[in-house]
N, CA, C and O atoms as a GROMACS GRO file, in nm:
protein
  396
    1UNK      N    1   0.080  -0.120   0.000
    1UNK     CA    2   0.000   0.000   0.000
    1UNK      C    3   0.085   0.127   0.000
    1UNK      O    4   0.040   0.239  -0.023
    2UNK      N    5   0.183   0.105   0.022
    2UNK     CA    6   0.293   0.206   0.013
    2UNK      C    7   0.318   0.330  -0.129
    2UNK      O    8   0.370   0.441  -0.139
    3UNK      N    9   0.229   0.213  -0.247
    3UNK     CA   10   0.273   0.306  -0.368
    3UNK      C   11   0.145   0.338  -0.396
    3UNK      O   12   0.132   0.368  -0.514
    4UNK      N   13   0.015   0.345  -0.317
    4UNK     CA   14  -0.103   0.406  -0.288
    4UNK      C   15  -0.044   0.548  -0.211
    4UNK      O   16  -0.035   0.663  -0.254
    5UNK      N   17  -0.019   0.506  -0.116
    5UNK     CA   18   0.020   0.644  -0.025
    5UNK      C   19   0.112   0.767  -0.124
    5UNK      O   20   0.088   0.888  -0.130
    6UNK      N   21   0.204   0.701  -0.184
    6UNK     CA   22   0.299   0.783  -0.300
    6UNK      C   23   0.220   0.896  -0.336
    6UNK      O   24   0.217   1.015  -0.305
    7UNK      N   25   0.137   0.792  -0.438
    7UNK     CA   26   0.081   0.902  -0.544
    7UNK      C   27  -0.007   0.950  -0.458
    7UNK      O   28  -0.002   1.072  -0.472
    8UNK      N   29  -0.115   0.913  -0.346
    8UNK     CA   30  -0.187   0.997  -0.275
    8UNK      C   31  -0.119   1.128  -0.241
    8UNK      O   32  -0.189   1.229  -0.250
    9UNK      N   33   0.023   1.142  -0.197
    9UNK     CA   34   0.083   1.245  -0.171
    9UNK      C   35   0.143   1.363  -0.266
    9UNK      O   36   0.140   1.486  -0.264
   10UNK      N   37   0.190   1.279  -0.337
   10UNK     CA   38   0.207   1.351  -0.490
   10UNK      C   39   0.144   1.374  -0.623
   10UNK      O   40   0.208   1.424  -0.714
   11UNK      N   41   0.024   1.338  -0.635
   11UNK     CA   42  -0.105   1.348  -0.717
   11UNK      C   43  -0.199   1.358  -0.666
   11UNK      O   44  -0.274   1.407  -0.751
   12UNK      N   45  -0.263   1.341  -0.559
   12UNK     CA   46  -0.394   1.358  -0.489
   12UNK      C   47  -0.466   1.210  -0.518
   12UNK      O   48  -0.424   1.102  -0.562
   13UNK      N   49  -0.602   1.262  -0.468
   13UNK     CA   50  -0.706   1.116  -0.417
   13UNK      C   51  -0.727   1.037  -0.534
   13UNK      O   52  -0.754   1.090  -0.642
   14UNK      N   53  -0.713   0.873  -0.515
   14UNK     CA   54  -0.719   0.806  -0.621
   14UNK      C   55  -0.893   0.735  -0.614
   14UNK      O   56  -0.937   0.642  -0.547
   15UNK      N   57  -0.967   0.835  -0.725
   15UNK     CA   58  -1.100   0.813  -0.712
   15UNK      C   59  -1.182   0.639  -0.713
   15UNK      O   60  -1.157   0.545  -0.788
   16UNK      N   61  -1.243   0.643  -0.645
   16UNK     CA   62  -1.321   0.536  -0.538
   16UNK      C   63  -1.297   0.367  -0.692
   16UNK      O   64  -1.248   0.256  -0.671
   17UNK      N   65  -1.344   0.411  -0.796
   17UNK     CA   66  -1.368   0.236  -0.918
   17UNK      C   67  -1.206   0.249  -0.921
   17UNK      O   68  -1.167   0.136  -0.892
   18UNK      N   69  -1.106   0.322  -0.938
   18UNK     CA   70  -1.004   0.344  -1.007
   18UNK      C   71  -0.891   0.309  -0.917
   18UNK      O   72  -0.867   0.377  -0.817
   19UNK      N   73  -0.809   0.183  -0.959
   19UNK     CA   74  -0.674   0.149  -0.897
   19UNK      C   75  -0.573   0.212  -0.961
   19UNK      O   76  -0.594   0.263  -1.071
   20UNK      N   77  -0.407   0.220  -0.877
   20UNK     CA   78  -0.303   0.228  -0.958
   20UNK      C   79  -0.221   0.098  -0.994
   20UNK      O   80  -0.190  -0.010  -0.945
   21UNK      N   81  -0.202   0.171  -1.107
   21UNK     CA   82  -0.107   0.085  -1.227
   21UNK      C   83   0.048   0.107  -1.228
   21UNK      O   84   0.088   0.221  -1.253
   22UNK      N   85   0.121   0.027  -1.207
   22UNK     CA   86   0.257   0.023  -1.173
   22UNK      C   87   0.287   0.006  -1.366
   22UNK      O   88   0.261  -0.093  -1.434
   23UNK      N   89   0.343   0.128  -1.409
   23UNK     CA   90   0.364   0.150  -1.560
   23UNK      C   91   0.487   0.074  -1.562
   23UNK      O   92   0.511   0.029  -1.674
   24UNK      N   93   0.611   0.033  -1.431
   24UNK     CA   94   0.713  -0.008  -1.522
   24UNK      C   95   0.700  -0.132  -1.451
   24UNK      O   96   0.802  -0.200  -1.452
   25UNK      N   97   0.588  -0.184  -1.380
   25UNK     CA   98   0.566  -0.366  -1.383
   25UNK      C   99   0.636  -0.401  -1.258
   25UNK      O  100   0.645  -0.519  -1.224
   26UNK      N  101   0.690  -0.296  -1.181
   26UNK     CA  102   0.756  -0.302  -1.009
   26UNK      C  103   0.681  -0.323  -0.917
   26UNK      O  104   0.682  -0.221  -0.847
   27UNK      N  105   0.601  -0.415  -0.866
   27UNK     CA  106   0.486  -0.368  -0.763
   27UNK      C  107   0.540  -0.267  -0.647
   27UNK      O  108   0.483  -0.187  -0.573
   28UNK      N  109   0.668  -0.304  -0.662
   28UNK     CA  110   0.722  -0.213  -0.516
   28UNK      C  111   0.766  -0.080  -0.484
   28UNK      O  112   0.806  -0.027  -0.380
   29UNK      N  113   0.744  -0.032  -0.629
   29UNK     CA  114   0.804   0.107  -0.681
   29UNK      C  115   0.709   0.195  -0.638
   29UNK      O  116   0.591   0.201  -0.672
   30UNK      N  117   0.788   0.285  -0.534
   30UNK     CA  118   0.652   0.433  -0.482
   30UNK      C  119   0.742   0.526  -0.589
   30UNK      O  120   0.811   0.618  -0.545
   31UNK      N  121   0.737   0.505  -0.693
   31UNK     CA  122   0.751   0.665  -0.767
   31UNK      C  123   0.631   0.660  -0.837
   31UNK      O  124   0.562   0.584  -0.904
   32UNK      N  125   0.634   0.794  -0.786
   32UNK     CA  126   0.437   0.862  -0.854
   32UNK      C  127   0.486   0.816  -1.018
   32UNK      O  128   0.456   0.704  -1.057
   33UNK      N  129   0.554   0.898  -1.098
   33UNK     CA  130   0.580   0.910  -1.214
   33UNK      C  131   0.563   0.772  -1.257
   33UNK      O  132   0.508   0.769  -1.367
   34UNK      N  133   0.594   0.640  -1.204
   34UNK     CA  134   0.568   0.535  -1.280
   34UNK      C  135   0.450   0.462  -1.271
   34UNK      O  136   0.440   0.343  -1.302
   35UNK      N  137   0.326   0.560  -1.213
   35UNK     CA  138   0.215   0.535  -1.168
   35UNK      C  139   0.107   0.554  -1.283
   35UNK      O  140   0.150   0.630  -1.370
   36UNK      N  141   0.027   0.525  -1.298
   36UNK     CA  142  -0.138   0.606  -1.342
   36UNK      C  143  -0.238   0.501  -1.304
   36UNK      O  144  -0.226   0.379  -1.295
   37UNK      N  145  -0.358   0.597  -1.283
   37UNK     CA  146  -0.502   0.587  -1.243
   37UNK      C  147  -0.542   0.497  -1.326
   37UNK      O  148  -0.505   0.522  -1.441
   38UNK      N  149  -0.609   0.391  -1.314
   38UNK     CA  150  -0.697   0.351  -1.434
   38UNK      C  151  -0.772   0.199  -1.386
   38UNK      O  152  -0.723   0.116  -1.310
   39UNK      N  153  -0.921   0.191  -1.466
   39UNK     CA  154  -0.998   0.089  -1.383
   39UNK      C  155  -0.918  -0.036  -1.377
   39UNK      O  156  -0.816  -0.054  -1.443
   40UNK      N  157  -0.971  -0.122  -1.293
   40UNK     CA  158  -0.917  -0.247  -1.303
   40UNK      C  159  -0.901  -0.346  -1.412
   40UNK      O  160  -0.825  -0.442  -1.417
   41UNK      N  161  -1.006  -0.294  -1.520
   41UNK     CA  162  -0.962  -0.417  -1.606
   41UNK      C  163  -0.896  -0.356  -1.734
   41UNK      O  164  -0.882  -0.419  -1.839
   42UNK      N  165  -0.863  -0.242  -1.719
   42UNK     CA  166  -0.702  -0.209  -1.779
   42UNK      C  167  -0.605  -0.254  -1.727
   42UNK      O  168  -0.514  -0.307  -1.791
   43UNK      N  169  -0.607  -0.236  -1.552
   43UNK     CA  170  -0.480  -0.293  -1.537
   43UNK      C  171  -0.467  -0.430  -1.555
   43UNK      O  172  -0.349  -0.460  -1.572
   44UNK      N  173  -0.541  -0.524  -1.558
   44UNK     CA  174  -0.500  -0.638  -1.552
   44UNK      C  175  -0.436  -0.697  -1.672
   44UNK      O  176  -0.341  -0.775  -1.682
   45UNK      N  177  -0.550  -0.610  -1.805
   45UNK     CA  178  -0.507  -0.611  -1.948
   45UNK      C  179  -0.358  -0.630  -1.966
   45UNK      O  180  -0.288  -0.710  -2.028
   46UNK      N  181  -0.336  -0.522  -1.887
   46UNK     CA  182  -0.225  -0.475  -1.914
   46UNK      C  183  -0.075  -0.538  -1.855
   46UNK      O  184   0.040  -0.500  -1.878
   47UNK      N  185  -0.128  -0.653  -1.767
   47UNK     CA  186  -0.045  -0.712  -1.699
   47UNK      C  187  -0.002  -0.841  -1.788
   47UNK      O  188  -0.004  -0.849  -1.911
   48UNK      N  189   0.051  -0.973  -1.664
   48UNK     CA  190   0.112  -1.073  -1.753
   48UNK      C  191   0.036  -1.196  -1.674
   48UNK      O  192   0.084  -1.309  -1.674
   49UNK      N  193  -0.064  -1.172  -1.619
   49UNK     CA  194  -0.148  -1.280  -1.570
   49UNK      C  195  -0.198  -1.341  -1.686
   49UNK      O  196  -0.187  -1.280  -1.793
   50UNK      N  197  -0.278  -1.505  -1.682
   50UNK     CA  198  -0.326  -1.562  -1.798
   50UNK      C  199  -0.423  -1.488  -1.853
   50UNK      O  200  -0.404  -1.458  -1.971
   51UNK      N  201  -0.557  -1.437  -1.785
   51UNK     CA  202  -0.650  -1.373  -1.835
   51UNK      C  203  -0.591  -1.270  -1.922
   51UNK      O  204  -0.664  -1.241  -2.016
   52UNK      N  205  -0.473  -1.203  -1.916
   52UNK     CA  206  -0.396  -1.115  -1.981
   52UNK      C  207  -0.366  -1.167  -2.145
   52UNK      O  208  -0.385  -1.124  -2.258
   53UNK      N  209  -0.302  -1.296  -2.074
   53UNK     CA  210  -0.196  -1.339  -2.192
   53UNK      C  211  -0.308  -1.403  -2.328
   53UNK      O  212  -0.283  -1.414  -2.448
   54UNK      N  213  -0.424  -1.433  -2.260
   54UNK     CA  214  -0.481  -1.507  -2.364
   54UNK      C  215  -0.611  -1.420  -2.424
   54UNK      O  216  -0.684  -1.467  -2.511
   55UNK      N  217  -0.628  -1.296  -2.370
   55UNK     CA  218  -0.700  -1.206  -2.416
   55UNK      C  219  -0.611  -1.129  -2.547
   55UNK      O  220  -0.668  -1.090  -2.649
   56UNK      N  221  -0.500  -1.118  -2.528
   56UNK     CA  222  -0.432  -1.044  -2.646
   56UNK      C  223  -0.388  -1.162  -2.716
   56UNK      O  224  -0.277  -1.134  -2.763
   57UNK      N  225  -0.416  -1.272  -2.744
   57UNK     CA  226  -0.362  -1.417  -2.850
   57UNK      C  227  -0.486  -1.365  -2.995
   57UNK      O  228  -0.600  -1.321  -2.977
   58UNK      N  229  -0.440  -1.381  -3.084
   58UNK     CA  230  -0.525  -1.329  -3.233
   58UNK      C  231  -0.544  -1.458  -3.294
   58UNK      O  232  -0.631  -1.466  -3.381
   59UNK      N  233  -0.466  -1.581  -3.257
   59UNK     CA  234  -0.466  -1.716  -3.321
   59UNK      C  235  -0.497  -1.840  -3.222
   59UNK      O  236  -0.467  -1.812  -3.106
   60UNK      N  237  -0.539  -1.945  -3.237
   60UNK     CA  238  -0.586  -2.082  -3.111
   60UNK      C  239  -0.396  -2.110  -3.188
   60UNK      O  240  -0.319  -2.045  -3.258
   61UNK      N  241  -0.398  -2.250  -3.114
   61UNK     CA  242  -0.205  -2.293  -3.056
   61UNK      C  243  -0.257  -2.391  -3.203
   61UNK      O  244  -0.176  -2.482  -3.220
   62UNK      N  245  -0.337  -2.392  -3.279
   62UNK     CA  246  -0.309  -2.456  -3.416
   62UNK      C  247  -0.277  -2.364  -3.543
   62UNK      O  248  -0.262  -2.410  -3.656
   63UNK      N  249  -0.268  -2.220  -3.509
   63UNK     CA  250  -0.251  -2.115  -3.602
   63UNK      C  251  -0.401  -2.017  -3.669
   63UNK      O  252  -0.409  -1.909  -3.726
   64UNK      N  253  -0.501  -2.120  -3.626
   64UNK     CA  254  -0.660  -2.056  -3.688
   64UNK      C  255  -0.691  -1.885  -3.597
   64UNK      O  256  -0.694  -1.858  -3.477
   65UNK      N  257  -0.705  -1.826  -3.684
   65UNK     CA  258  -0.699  -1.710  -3.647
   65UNK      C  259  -0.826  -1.714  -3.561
   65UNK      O  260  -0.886  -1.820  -3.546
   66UNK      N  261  -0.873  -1.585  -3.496
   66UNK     CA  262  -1.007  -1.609  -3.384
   66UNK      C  263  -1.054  -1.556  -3.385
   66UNK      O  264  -1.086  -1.513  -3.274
   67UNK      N  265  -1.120  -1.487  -3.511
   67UNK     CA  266  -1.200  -1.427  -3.542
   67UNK      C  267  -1.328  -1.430  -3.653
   67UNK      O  268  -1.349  -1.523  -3.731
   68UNK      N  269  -1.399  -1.324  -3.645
   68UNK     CA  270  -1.536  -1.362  -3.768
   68UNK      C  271  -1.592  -1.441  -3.721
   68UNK      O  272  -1.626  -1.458  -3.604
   69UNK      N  273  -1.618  -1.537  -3.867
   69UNK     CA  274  -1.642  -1.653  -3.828
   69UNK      C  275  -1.605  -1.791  -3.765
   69UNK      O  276  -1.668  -1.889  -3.725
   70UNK      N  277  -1.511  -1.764  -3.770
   70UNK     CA  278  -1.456  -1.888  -3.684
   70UNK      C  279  -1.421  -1.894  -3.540
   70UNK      O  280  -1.359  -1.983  -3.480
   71UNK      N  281  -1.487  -1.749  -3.480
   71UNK     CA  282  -1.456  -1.746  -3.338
   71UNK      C  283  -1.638  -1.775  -3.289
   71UNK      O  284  -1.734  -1.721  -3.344
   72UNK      N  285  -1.642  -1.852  -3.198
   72UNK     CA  286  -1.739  -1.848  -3.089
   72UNK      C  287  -1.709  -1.820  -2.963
   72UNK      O  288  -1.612  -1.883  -2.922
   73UNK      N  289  -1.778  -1.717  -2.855
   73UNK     CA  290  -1.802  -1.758  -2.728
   73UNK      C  291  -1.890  -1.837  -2.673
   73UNK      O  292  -2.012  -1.839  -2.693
   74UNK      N  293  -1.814  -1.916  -2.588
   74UNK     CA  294  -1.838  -2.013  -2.535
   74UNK      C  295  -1.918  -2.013  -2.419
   74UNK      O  296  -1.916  -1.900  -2.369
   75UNK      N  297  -2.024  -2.132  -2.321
   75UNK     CA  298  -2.092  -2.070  -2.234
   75UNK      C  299  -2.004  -1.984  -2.104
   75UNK      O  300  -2.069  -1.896  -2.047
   76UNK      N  301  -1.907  -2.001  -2.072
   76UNK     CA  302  -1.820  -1.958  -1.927
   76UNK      C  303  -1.743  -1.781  -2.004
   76UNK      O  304  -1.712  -1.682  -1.938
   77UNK      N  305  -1.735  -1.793  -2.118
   77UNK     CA  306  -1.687  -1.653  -2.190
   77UNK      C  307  -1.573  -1.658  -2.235
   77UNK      O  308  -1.519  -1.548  -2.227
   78UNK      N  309  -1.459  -1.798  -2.314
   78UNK     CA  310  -1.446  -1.820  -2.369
   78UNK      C  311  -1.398  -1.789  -2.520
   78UNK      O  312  -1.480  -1.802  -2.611
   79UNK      N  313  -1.267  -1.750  -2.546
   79UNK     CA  314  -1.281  -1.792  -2.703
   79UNK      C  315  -1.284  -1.936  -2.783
   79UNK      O  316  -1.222  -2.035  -2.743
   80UNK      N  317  -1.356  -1.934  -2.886
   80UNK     CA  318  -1.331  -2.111  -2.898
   80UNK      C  319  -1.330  -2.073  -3.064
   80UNK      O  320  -1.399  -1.996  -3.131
   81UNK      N  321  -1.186  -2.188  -3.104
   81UNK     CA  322  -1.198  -2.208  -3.242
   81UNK      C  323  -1.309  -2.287  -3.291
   81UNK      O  324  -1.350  -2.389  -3.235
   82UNK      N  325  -1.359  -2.232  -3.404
   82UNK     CA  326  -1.466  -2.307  -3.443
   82UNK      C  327  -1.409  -2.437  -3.542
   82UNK      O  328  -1.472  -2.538  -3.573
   83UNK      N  329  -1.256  -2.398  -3.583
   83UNK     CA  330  -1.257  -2.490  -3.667
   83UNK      C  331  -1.158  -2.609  -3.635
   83UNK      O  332  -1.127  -2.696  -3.716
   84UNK      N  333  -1.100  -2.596  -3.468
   84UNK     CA  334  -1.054  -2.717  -3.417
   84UNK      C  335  -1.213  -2.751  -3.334
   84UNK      O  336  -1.221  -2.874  -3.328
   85UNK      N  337  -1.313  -2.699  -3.284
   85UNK     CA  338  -1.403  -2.744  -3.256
   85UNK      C  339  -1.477  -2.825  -3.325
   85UNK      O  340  -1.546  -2.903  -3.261
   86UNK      N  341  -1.482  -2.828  -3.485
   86UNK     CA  342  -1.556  -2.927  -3.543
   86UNK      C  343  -1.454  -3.026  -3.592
   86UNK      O  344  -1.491  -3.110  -3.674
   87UNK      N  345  -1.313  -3.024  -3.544
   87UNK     CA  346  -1.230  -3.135  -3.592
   87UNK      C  347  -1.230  -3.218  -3.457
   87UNK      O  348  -1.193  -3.336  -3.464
   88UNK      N  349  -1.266  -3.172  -3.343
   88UNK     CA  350  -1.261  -3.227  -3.256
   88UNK      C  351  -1.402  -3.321  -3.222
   88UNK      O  352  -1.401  -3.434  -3.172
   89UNK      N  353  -1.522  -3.243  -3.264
   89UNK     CA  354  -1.605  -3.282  -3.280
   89UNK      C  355  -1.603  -3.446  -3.398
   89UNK      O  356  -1.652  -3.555  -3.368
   90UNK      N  357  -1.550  -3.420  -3.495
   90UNK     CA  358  -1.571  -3.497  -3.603
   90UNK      C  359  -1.488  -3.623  -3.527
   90UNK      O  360  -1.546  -3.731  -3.512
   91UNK      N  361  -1.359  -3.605  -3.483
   91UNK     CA  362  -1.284  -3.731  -3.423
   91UNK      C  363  -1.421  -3.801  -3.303
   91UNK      O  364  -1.447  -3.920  -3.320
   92UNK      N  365  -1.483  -3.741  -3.215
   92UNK     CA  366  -1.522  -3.820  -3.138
   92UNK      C  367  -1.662  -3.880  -3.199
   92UNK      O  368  -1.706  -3.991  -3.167
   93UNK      N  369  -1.733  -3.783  -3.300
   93UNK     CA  370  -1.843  -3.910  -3.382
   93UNK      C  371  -1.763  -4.017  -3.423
   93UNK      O  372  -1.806  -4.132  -3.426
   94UNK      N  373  -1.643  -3.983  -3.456
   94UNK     CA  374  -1.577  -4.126  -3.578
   94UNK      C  375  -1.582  -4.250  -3.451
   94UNK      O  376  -1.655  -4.349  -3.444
   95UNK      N  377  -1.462  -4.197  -3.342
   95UNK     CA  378  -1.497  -4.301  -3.192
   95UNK      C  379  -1.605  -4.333  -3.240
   95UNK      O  380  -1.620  -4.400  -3.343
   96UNK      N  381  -1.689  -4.288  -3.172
   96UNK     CA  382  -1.802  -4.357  -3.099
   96UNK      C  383  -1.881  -4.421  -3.237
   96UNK      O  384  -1.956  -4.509  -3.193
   97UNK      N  385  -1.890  -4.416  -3.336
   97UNK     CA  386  -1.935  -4.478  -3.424
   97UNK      C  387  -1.862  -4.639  -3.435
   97UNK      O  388  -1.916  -4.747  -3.458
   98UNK      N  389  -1.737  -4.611  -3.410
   98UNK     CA  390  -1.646  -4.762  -3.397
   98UNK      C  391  -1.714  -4.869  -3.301
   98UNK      O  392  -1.716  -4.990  -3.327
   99UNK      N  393  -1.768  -4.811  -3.190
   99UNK     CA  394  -1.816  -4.871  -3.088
   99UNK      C  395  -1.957  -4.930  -3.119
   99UNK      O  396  -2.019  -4.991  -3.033
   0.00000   0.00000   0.00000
């Protein structure tokens, strides 16, 4: 809470929805200057947590891009390829048809 107090002292009140953002990624850094205001789900954006890392991904880990049409959300909120979804789909009719 220390780099709360900072900028409280050297920028004034950090209004009530609005956290600070550690701009150079230090949590421990009280310099105002490497500070700014901004809601929470900038900062997190902006961080290197998963919700981070996989919100800025443009492609699924097979190269299909994730968008248009080939992106769905999913029920939990979700990106989902649509087009490893129907390959995945298609492998488990083939299973279960074997059976």
């Amino acid at each position: 809470m220390a780099h709360r107090l900072s900028y409280i002292d050297a920028k004034g009140e950090i209004p009530k929805p609005l956290v600070v953002d550690h701009l150079c990624r230090n949590r421990r850094c009280v310099n105002p200057a490497h500070m700014e205001i901004v809601d929470i789900r900038t900062n997190v954006m902006r961080g290197e947590g998963a919700g981070a890392k996989h919100s800025r991904k443009t492609h699924c880990k097979h190269g299909h891009e994730l968008a248009g049409d080939n992106l769905r959300i999913n029920n939990i909120g979700h990106r989902v390829c649509k087009r490893c979804q129907a390959k995945t789909q298609a492998a488990y009719e083939a299973r279960k048809a074997k059976k």
